[in-house]
C-alpha positions in Angstrom: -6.9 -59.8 55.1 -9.8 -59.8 58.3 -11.5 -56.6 58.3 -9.2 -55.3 61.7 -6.3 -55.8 59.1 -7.7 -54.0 56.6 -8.7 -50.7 59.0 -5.3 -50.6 60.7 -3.9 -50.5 56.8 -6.3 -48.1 55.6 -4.9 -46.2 59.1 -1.1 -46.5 58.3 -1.6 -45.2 54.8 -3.7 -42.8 55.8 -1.0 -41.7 58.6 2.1 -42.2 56.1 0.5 -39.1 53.7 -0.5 -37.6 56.3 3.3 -37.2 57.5 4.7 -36.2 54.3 1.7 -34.1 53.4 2.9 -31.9 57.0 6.8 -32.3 56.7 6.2 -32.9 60.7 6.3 -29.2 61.4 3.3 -28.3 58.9 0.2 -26.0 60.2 -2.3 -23.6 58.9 -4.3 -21.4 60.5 -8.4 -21.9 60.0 -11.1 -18.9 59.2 -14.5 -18.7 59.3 -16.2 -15.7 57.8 -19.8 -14.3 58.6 -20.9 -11.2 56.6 -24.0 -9.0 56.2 -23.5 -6.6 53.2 -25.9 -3.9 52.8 -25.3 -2.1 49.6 -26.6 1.4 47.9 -26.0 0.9 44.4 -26.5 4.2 43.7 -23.8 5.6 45.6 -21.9 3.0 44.7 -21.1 2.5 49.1 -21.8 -0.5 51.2 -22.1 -1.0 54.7 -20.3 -4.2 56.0 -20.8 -6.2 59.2 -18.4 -9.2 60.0 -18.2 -12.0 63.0 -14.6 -14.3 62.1 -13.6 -17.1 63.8 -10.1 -17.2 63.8 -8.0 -20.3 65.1 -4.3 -20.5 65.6 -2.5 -23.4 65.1 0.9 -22.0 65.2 2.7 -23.4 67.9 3.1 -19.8 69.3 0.8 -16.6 70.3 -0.4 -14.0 68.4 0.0 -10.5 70.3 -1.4 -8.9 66.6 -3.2 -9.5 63.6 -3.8 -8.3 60.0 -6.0 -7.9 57.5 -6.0 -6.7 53.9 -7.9 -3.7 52.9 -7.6 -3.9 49.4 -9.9 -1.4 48.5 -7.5 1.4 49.6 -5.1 0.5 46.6 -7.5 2.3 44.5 -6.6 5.9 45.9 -4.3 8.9 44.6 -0.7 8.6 45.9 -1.7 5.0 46.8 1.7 2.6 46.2 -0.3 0.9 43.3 -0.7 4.6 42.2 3.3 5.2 42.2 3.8 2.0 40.9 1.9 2.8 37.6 3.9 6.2 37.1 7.4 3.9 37.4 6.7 0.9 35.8 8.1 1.3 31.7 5.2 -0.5 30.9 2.3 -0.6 32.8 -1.1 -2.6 32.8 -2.5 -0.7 29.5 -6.1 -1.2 31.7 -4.6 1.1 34.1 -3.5 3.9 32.6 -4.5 6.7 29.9 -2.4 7.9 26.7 -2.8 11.9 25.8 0.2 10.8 23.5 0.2 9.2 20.2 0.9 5.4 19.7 4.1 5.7 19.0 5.1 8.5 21.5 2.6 7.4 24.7 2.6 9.7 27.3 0.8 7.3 30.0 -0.7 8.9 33.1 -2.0 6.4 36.3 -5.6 6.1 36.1 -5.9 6.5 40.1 -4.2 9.4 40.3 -7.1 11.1 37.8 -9.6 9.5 41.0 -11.8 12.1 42.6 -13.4 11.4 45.9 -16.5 9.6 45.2 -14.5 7.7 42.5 -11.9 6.1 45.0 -12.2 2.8 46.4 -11.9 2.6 50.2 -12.5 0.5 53.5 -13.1 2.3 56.6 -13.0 0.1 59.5 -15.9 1.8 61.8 -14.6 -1.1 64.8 -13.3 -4.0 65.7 -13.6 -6.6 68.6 -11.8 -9.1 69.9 -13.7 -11.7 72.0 -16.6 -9.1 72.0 -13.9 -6.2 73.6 -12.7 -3.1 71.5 -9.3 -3.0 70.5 -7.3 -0.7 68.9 -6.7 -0.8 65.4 -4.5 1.1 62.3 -4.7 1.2 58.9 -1.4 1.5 56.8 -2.2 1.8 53.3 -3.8 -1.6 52.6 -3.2 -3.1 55.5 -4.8 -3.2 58.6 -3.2 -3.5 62.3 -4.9 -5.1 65.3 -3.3 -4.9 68.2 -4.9 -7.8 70.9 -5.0 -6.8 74.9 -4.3 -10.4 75.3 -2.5 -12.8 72.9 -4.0 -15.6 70.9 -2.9 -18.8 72.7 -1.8 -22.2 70.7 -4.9 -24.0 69.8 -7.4 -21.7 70.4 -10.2 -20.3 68.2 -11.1 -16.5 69.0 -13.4 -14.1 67.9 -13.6 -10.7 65.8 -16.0 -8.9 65.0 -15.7 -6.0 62.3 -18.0 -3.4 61.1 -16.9 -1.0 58.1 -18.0 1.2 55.3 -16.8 0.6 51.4 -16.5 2.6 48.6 -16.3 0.9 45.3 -13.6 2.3 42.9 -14.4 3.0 39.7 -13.3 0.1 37.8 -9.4 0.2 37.0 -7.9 -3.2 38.5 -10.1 -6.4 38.9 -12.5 -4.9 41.3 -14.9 -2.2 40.6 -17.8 -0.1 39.5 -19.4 0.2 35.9 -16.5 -2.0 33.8 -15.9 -1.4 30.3 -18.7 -4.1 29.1 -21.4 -2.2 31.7 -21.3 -4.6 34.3 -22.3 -2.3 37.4 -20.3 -4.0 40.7 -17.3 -6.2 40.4 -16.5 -7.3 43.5 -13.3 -8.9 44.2 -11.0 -8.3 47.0 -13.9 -6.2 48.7 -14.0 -7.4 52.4 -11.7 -7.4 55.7 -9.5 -10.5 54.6 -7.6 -12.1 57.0 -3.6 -11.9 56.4 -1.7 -15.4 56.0 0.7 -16.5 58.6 2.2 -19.5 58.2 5.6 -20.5 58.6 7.1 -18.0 56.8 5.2 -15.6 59.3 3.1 -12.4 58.1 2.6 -12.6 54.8 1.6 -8.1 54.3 2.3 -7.4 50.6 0.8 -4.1 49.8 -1.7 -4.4 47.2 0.6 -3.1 43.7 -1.2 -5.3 41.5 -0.5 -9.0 41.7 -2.1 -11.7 43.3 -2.7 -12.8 46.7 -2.5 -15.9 49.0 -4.9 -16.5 52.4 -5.7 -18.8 54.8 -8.8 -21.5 54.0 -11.8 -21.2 55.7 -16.0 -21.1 55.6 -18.0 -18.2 54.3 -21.5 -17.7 55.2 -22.3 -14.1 52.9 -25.6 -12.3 52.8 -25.9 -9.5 50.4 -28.7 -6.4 50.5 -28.9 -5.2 47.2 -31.8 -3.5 44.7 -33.9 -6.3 44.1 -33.8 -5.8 40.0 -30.1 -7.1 40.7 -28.8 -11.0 39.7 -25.6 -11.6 41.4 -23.1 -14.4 40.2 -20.9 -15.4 43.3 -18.5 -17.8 45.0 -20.1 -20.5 47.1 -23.4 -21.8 46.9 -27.0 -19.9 46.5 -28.6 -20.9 49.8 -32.4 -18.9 48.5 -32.4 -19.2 44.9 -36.2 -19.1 44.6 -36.3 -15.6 47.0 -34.0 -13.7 44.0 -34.0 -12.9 40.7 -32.4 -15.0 37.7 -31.8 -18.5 39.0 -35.7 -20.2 38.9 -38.7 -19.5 37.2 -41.4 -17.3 38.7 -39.3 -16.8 41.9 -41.4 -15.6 45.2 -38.7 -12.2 45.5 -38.4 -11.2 49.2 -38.0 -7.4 49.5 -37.2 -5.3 52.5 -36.6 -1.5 51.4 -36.4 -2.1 47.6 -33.7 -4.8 48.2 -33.7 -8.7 48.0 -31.7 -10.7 50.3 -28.9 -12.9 48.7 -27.3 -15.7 51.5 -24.4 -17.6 49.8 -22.1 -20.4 51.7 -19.0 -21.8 50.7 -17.2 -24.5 52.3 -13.1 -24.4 52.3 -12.1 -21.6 50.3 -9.4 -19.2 51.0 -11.3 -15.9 48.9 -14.8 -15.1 48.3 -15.9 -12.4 45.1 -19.1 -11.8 43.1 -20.5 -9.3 40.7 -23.9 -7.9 40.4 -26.1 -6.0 37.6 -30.1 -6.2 36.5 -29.1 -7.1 33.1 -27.2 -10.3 34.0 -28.5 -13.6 32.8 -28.0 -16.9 34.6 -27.6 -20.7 32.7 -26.3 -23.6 34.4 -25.3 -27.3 33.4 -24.2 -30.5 35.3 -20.4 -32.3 34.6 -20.3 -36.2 34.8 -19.0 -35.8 38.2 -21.7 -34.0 39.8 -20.5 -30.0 39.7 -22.9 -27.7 39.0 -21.4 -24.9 36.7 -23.0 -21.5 36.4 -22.2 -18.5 33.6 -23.4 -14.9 34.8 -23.6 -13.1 31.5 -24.9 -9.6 29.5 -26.9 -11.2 26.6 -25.8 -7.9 24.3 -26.0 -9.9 21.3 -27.4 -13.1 19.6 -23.5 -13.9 18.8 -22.8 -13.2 22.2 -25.5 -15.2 23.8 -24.7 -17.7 21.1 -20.8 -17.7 22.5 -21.7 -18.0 26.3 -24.3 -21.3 25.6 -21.3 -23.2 23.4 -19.3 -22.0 26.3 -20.9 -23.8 28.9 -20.8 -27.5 27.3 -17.1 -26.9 27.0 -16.6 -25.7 30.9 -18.5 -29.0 31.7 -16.4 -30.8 30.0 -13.7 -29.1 31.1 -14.2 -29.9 35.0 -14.6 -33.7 33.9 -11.0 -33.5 31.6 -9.2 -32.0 34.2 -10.3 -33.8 37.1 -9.3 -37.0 35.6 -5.5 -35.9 34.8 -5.1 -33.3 37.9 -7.4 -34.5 41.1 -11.5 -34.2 41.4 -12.7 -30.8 41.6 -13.8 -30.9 45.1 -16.7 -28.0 45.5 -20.2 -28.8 44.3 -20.8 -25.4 42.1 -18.4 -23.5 39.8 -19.9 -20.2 38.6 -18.2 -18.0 35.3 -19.2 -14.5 35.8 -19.0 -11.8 33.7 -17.4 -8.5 35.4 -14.2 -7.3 36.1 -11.3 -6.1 33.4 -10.4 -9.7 32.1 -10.0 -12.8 33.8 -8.8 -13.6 37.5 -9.9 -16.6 40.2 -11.1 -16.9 43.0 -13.1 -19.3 45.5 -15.4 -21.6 43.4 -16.0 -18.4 40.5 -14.3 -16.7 38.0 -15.1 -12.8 37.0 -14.3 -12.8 33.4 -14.8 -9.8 30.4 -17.2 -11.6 28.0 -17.6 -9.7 24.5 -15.1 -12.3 22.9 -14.9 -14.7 20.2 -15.7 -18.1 21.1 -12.2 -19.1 21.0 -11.2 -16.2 23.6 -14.0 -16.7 26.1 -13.2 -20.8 26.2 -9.3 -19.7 26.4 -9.9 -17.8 29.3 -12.6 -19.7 31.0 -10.3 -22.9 31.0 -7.6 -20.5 32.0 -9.8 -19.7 35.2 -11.0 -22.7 36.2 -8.2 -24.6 35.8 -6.8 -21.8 38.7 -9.3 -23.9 40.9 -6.3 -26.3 41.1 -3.5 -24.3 40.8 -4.5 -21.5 43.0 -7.9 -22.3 44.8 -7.5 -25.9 45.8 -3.7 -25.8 46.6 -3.7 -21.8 48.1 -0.4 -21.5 46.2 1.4 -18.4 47.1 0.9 -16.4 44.2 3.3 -13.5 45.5 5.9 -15.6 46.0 5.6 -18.8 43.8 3.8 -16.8 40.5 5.2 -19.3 38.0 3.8 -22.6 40.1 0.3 -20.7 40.2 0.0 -19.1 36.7 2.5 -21.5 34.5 0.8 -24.8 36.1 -2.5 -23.1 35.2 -1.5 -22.4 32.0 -0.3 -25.8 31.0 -3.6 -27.8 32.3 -5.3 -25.0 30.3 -3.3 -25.4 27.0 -4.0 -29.3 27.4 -7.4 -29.1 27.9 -8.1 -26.4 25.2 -6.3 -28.6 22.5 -8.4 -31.8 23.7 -11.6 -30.2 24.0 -11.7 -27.1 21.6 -9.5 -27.5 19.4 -9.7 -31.3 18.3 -6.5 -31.6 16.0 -6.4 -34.5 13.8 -2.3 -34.8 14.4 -1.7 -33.8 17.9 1.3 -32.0 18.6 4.2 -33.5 20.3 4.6 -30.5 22.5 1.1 -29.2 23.4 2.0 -26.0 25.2 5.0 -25.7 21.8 3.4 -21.8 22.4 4.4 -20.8 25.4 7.9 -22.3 25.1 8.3 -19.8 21.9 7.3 -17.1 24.0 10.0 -18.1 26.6 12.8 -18.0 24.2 12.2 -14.8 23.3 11.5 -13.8 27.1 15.1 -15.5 27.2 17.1 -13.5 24.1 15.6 -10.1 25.0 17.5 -9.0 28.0 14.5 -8.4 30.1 14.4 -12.3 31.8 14.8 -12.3 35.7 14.9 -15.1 37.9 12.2 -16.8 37.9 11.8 -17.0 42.3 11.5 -13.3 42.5 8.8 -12.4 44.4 5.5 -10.7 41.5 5.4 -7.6 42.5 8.9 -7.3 41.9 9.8 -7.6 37.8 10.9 -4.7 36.4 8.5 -4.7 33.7 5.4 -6.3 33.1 6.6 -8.1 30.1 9.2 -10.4 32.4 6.5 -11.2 35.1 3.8 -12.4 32.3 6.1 -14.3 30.3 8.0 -16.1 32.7 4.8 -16.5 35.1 2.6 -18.0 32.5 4.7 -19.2 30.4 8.1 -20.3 31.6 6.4 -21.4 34.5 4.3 -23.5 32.2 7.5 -24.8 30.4 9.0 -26.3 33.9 6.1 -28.2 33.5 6.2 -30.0 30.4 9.8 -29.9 30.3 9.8 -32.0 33.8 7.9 -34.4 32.1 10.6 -34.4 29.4 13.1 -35.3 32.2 11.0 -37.9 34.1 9.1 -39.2 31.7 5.6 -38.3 30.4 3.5 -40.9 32.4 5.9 -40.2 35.4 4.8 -36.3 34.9 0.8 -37.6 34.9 1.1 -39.2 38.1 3.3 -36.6 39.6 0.3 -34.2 38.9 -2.2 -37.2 40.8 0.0 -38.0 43.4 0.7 -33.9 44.3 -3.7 -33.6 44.4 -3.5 -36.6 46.9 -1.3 -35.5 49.4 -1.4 -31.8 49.3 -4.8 -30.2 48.5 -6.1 -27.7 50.9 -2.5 -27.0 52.2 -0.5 -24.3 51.0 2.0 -26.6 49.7 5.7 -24.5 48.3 7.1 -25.8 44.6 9.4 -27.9 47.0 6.8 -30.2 47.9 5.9 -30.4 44.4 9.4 -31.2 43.3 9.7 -34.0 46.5 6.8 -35.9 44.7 8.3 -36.1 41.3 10.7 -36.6 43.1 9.5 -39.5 44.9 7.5 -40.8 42.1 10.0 -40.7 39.3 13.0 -41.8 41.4 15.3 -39.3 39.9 17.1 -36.3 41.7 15.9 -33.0 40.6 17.7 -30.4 43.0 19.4 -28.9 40.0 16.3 -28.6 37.3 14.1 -26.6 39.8 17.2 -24.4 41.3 18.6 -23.5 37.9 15.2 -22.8 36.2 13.6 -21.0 38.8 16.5 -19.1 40.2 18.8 -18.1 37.5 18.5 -17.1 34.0 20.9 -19.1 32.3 19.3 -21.0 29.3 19.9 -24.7 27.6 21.6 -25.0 24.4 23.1 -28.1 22.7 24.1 -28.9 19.0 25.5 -31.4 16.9 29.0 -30.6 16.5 29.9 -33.5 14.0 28.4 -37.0 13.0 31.2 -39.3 11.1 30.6 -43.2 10.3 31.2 -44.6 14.0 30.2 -41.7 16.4 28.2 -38.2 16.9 29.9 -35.7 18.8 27.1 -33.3 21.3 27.8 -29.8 22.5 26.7 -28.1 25.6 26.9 -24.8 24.9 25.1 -23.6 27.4 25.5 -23.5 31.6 22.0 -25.5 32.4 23.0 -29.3 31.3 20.2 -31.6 30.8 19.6 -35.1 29.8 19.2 -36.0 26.0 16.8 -38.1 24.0 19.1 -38.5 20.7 16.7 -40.1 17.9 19.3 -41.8 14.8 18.1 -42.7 11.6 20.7 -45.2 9.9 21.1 -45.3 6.0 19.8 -49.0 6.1 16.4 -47.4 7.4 16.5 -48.6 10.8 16.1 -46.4 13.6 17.9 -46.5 17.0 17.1 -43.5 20.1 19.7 -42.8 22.6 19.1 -42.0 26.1 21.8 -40.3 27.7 20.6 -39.5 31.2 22.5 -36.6 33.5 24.8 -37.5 36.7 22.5 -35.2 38.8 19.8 -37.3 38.3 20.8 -39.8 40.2 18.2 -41.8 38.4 17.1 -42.8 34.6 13.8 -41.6 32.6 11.5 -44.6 31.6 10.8 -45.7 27.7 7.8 -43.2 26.8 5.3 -44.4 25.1 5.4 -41.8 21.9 4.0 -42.7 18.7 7.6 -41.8 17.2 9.2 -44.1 19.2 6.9 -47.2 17.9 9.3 -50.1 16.4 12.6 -47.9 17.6 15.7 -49.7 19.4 16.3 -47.7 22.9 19.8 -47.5 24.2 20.5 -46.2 27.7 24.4 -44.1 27.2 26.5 -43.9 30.8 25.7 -40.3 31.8 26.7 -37.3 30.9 28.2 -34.5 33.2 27.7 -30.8 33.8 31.3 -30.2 34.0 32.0 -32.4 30.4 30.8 -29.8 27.4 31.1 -32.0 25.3 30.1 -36.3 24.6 30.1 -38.8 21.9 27.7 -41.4 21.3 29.3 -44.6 19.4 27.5 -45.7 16.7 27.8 -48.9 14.3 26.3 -47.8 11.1 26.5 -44.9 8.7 23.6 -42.5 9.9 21.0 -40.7 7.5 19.9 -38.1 10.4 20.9 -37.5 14.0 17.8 -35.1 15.9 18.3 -34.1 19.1 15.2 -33.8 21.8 12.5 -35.6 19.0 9.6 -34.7 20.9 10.3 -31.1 21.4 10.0 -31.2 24.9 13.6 -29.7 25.8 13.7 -26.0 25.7 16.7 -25.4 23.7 16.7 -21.5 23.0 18.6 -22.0 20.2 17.0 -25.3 18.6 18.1 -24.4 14.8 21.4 -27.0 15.7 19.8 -30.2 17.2 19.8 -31.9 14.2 21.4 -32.9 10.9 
């Protein structure tokens, strides 16, 4: 192939995931934010300047726009507020008990808020192309109404100016948390609303996560020069600031130091500050440089956070190889806020833990950076894809990296699909599509989030095979990072790479609540006789041990697949005789595989993979 050759291939290919990456009618709009913070930590208030470039690439114009004022959630009488009073179980962080354990009588923490306690934004102005416009704030949201519209293809300017108030610490963001960091602050600025093509996405802030376009940040924070700050983005003057070299040459204007960050490609931007923090920092094989932003309280502590660090290297390398590169140069683990929660290229995590918990949930985090940060998954509409996906690279990596067992597991995530089938017998299970904010309880939202959503996973791996499933994962990086992709277009490249229909796994699991259970209903000398008991059929992997020792594993695919599972490459399976059955039917309850010798044991599902709520009756 001459060189012309080669460059008009490179081209085609280059076009061809290009075109399935956009579905023809993708877009997203582009952001670019320019802030000057100027903060008074003693009043606990900031003063906030912003220029944003905003471009439409909508096809259509824009006679409004919106941002989120976050901030405002944190108010008496605020929807989060009400929320927490109606909820039968609410976010224990969030709420007080003058009751007794077993009799709570739970009261919203905002609602106890006094006035310099609240969080707020107050927008002091906006422009638009350097003219005032008018402007109104609806809870937390914010209205802009444009004396001209935004045309197609344009890029337009706005320009903000405000004045925050940092809520005491009750929900992510916050003043003075529980482990004494001083400012948490996440969800703090003006953030420009999604629009897409499902239009204005304008959830209120109730307490679930969030979803924004992908832009640039150029941040430059005044604060008491005593300060370290842990943040998104990169440190542009590390050697003018405190923590990050030795004998740094502090810049102060007014008692403060002068912090500039930039960040390249990221849809949210957060960081966390105190004089007490500590900064360490270490290299992955792939060229990230990973920060941790900690309180050295302790030796055991301080002993935690170092150990911690190795593993988050390694971490970024594991996970790259098996899910797509991490594509931002830094990575910074902060401590602050009330647990653990993403955001653009850093993590605010609580870090007084055991070494177990504090790798746990920095993997958990980082591991967001792909199923959140890098994809901009909707997390108020697509939870499970955001937190279960998370979930299951974090359970992997964990067990590889931390953990170490000597006999791995068949199932690796075998935890989260207990926790489903009791999420499944309680009562309390919704469908799995509904949009966060909208569970009844708690209880349903986490559990079929995190961990159903992490059982789709590993269970589609079970229907397409293992290595299928790997390069699903790849393939899914390739084509649709940095693009707001919907679990559709993850389902079109399994899809595409495993050659097997899966309309009915991903409707059935996501939108319903019915469950899969199958049992072996009798096993005589010359056949064994399956049940579906259930309403959600699925394909079987029937492993038969004969008398004469021999094994033999029966693959009985499912009409709707429209397609056959390769041999996997199982341990288990080493030496065994595969048999590919004619399919089996949703409409057919029950089907008998033939056999020609008398059989010792019959197991259903031998790798554990199929989540069978009632898996007591898969074998004999």
């Amino acid at each position: 192939m001459n060189l012309k050759q080669t460059i008009t291939s490179l081209l085609l290919t280059v076009l061809a995931l290009t075109s399935f990456a956009q579905r023809k009618t993708y877009w997203q709009q582009g952001v670019d934010y320019t802030m000057d913070i100027d903060v008074n930590e003693k009043t606990y208030q900031y003063d906030g300047k912003m220029k944003l470039k905003y471009s439409n690439n909508s096809g259509q114009e824009l006679n409004k726009v919106y941002f989120h004022l976050y901030f405002n959630a944190f108010q008496p009488g605020s929807m989060m507020d009400e929320r927490l009073k109606s909820i039968v179980d609410p976010d224990a962080r969030m709420v007080t008990n003058s009751g007794t354990r077993e009799k709570p009588v739970l009261h919203s923490r905002i609602a106890a808020l006094k006035p310099d306690q609240i969080g707020y934004q107050k927008i002091k102005s906006v422009k638009y192309n350097g003219q005032a416009v008018n402007f109104k704030e609806d809870g937390t949201i914010l209205e802009v109404s444009l004396p001209t519209a935004i045309k197609d293809a344009r890029t337009v300017e706005f320009d903000l100016e405000w004045q925050a108030q940092v809520p005491e610490q009750i929900r992510r963001s916050g003043r003075n948390s529980r482990e004494g960091i001083a400012f948490s602050m996440t969800q703090w600025y003006p953030k420009m609303a999604q629009f897409d093509e499902f239009g204005w996405h304008l959830d209120e802030y109730v307490g679930r996560e969030f979803i924004a376009p992908f832009g640039n940040f150029d941040v430059t924070i005044h604060i008491n020069k005593d300060y370290v700050i842990g943040s998104s983005g990169k440190l542009q003057n590390p050697s003018e600031v405190k923590g990050y070299v030795k004998n740094p040459k502090i810049k102060v204007n007014n008692k403060k130091a002068t912090w500039h960050y930039k960040a390249e490609n990221i849809h949210d931007f957060a960081w966390a500050a105190d004089p007490k923090l500590v900064v360490d920092s270490a290299k992955t094989k792939g060229g990230v440089t990973v920060y941790t932003v900690y309180l050295p309280t302790d030796q055991q502590v301080t002993d935690n956070w170092k150990t911690a660090l190795g593993l988050a290297v390694d971490f970024f390398d594991f996970t790259g190889q098996h899910f797509g590169a991490y594509p931002w140069k830094t990575y910074t683990i902060v401590q602050g806020g009330d647990g653990g929660m993403e955001y653009g290229t850093a993590t605010l995590i609580t870090g007084g833990r055991n070494l177990k918990g504090l790798v746990g949930v920095i993997y958990h985090e980082a591991a967001h950076s792909w199923y959140q940060h890098l994809f901009g998954v909707n997390e108020t509409v697509d939870e499970w894809m955001d937190e279960g996906f998370t979930s299951y690279i974090e359970e992997l990596a964990l067990t590889e990296l931390f953990v170490r067992p000597t006999a791995k597991a068949l199932n690796p995530i075998g935890s989260a699909y207990m926790a489903y089938y009791k999420l499944a017998k309680s009562g309390k299970e919704e469908p799995m599509s509904l949009l966060a904010d909208y569970y009844n309880t708690n209880y349903a939202y986490s559990n079929e989030a995190y961990n159903k959503g992490a059982v789709l996973a590993e269970q589609l791996g079970y229907i397409i095979g293992k290595e299928n499933l790997q390069k699903t994962f790849l393939k899914f990086y390739d084509i649709w990072k940095f693009k707001h992709p919907t679990p559709n277009d993850f389902k079109r490249v399994a899809e595409e790479v495993s050659g097997i229909n899966l309309k009915w796994y991903f409707n059935l699991f996501i939108n319903t609540t019915r469950t899969i259970d199958y049992s072996i209903n009798a096993v005589s000398d010359n056949s064994i006789e399956l049940v579906n008991k259930s309403n959600l059929a699925m394909p079987i992997d029937l492993l038969v041990e004969y008398q004469d020792g021999s094994k033999e594993l029966f693959y009985i695919p499912l009409r709707e697949m429209r397609g056959e599972k390769p041999a996997e490459k199982y341990d288990i399976y080493q030496g065994v005789k595969r048999t590919v059955l004619p399919d089996w039917f949703w409409t057919k309850p029950t089907y008998t595989v033939p056999v020609s010798k008398k059989v010792k044991s019959v197991k259903i599902d031998p790798t554990e993979r199929l989540a069978d709520i009632n898996p007591e009756d898969n074998k004999r």
